[in-house]
C-alpha positions as CSV (number, residue, x, y, z in Angstrom):
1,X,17.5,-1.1,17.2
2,X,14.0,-1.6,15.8
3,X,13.7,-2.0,12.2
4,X,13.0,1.0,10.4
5,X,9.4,1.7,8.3
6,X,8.1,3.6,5.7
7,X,4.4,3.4,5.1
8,X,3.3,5.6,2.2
9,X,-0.3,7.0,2.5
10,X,-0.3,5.9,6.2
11,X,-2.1,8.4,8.1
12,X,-5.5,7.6,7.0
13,X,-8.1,4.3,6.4
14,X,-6.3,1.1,5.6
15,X,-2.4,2.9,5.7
16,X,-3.7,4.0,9.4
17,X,-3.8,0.6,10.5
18,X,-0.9,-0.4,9.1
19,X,1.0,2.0,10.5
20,X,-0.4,1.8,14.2
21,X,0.0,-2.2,13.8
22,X,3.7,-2.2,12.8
23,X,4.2,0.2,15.6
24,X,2.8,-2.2,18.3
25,X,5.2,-4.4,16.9
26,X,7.9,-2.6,17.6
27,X,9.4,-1.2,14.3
28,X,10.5,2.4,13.9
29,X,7.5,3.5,11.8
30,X,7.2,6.9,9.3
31,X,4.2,7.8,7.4
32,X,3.6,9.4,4.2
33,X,1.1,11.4,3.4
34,X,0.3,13.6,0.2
35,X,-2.4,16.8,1.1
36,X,-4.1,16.7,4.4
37,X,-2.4,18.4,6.6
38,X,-5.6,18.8,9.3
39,X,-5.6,14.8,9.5
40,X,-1.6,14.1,9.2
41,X,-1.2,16.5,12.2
42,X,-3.9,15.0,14.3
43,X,-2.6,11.2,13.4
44,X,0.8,12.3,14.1
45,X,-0.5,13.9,17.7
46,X,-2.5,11.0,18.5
47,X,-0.2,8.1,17.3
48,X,3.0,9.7,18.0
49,X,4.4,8.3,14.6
50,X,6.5,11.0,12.5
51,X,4.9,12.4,9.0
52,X,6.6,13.0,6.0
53,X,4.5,14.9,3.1
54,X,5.4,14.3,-0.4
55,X,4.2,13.2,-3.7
56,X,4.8,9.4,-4.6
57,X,4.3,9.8,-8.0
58,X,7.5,12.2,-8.1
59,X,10.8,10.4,-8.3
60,X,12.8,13.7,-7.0
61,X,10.7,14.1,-4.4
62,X,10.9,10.5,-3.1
63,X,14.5,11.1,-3.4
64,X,14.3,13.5,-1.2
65,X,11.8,12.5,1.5
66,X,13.8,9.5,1.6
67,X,16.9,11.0,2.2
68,X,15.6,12.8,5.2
69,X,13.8,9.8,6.9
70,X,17.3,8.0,6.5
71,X,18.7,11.2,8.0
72,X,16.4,11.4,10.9
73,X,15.7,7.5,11.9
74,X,17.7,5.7,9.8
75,X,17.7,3.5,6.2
76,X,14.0,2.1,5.4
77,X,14.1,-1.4,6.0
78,X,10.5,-1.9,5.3
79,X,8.5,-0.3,2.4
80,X,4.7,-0.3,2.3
81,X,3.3,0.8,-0.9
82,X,0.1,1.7,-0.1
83,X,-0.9,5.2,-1.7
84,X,-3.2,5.2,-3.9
85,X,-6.0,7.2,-5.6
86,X,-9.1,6.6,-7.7
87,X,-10.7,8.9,-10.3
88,X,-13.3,6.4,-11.8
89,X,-15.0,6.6,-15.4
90,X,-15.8,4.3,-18.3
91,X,-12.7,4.8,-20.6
92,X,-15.1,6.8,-23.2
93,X,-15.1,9.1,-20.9
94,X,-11.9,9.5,-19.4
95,X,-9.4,12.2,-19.8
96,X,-5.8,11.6,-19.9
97,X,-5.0,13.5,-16.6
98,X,-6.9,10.9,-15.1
99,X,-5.1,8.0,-16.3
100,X,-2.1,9.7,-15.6
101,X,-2.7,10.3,-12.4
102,X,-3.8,7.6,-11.1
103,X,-0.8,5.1,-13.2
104,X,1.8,7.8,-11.5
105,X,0.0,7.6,-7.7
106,X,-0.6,3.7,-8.1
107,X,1.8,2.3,-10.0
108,X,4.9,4.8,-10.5
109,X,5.3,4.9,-7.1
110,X,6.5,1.6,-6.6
111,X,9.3,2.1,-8.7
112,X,9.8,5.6,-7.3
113,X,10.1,4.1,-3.7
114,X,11.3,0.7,-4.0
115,X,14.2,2.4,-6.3
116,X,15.2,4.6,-3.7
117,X,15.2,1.7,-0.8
118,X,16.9,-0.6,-2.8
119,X,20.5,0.0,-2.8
120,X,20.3,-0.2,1.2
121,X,18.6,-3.0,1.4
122,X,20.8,-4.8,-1.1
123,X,23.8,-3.4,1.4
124,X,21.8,-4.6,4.3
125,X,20.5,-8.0,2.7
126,X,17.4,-7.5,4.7
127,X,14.6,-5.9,3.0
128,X,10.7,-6.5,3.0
129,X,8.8,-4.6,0.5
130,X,4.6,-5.0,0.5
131,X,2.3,-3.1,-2.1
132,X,-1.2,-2.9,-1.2
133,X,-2.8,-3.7,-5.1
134,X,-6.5,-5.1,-5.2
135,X,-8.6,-7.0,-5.8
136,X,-9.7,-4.9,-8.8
137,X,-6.6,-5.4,-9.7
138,X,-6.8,-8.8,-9.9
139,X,-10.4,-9.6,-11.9
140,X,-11.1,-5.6,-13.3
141,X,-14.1,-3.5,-12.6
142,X,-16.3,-1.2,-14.8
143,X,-15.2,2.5,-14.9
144,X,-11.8,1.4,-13.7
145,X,-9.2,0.9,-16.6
146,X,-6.8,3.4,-14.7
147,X,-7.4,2.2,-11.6
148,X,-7.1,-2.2,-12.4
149,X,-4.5,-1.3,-15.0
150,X,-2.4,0.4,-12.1
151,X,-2.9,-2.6,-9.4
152,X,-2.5,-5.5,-12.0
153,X,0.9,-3.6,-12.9
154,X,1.5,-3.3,-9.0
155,X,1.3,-7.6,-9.2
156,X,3.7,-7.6,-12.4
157,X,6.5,-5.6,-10.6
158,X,6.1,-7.3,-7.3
159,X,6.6,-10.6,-9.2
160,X,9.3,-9.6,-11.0
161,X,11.3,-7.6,-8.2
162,X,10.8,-10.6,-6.1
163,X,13.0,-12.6,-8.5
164,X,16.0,-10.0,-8.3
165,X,16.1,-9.7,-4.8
166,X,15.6,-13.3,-3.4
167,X,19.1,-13.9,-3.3
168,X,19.7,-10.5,-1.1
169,X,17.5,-11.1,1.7
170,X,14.3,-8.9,0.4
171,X,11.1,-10.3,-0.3
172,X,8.7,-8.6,-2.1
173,X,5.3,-9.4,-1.9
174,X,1.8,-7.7,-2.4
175,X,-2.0,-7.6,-1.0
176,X,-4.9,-7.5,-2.9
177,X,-7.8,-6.1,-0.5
178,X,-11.7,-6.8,-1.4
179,X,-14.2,-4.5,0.1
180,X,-12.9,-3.2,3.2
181,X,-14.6,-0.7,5.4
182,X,-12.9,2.2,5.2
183,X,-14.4,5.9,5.8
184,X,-14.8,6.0,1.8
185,X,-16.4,2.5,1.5
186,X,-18.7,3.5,4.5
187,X,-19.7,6.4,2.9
188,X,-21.6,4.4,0.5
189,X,-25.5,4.6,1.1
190,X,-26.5,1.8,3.2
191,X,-29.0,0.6,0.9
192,X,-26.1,-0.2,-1.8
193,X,-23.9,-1.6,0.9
194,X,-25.7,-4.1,2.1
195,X,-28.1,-5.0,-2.0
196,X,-25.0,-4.7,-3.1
197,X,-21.7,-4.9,-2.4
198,X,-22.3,-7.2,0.8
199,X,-23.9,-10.1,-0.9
200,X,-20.9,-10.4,-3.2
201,X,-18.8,-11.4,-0.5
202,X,-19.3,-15.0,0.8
203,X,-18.6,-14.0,4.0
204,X,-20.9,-12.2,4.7
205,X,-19.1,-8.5,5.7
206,X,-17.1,-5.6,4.9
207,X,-13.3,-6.5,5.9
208,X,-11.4,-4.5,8.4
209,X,-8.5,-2.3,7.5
210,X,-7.1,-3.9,11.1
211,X,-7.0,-7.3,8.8
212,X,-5.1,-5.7,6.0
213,X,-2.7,-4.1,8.6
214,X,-2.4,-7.7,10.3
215,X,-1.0,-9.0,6.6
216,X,1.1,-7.1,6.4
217,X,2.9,-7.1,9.8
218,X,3.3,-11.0,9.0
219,X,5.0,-10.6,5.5
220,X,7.1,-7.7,7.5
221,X,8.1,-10.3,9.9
222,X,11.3,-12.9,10.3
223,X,8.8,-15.5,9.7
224,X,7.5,-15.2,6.3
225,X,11.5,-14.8,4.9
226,X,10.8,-18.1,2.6
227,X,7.5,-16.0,1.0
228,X,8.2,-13.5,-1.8
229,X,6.3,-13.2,-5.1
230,X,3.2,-14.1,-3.5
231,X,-0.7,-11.9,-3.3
232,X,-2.0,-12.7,0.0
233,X,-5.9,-12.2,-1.9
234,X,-7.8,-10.6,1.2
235,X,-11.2,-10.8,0.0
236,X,-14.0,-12.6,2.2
237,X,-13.5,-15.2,-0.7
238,X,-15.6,-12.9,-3.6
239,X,-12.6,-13.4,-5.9
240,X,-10.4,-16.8,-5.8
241,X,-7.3,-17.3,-8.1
């Protein structure tokens, strides 16, 4: 049987790919998604992969969702952590229901999820676990303490799950995207894109959510089994640790 997976915030931009690239490579994928029904309906019609809706940031209902998906297709046996929401503003101006929202969608959620995973991938000792964090994350960005406080922690708990796990069979392991040209990032005026954003990047271009997705179908894999702890930085080389 195909290994079963679980891509949170999967229906749309980057989680889109993902979730259409693990399926071409065989594995039994579901898709999270939080609001959108319009757009989880017409993913689900056009890439045949099922839809769960529910709210990451909300330990019960990740209990829940994640009782049913075991119910209908079986235990997760790969997690993608890849929800996530922005609401952007120098801290001066921030109010606390937009930290909390976005600590709770970015960063709670991988202990909601990876909580509710663990105990059958422990039984299994075969788990892969992969959190989509950022390069924002990684070096910070004006207007976004929420935001880089909530993929930096995303680094801290892969690194530190990683270590209890390694002995079981589950690697954990996370990717920190650059700019990647996603309907939002597209969205920016042209003008910006290309004064910029684009000449920050050394190579030249916007990434492709298809090159996120690719990552993380190879730390899915049987291959990268010796690999866990790690931040596959995929960035066009703007940011290099």
């Amino acid at each position: 049987m195909s290994r079963v997976a679980l891509v949170t915030g999967g229906t749309r931009g980057i989680g889109r790919a993902i979730s259409e690239e693990l399926k071409s490579k065989g594995y039994t994928v579901v898709a999270n998604y939080a609001g959108n029904d319009d757009a989880a309906n017409a993913f689900k019609d056009e890439t045949g992969i099922p839809v769960y809706k529910f709210d990451v940031g909300d330990f019960d209902a990740v209990s829940a969702a994640v009782a049913q998906i075991k119910s209908d297709v079986g235990a997760i046996e790969v997690l993608v952590n890849n929800a996530g929401i922005t609401r952007d503003k120098p801290l001066h101006k921030m109010d606390k229901s937009d930290w909390d929202a976005v600590i709770h969608t970015n960063l709670s959620s991988l202990f909601n999820l990876s909580r509710n995973v663990i105990d059958d991938m422990r039984g299994a000792n075969f788990g892969r676990i992969i959190s989509i964090s950022s390069i924002n994350g990684q070096k910070g960005q004006f207007g976004q303490t929420n935001y880089a406080a909530s993929k930096a922690g995303d680094l801290g708990f892969t690194k530190a799950l990683a270590l209890e796990t390694a002995s079981k069979g589950i690697t954990v392991n996370a990717i920190a995207p650059g700019y990647i040209g996603t309907e939002m990032v597209r969205a920016v005026p042209e003008e910006v894109l290309n004064t910029k954003i684009i000449p920050q990047i050394p190579v030249g271009r916007l990434g492709e959510a298809e090159e996120i997705a690719r990552c993380v179908s190879f730390l899915a894999s049987d291959d990268a089994g010796f690999i866990t702890g790690s931040t596959i930085s995929a960035n066009g080389g703007q940011y290099m640790i």
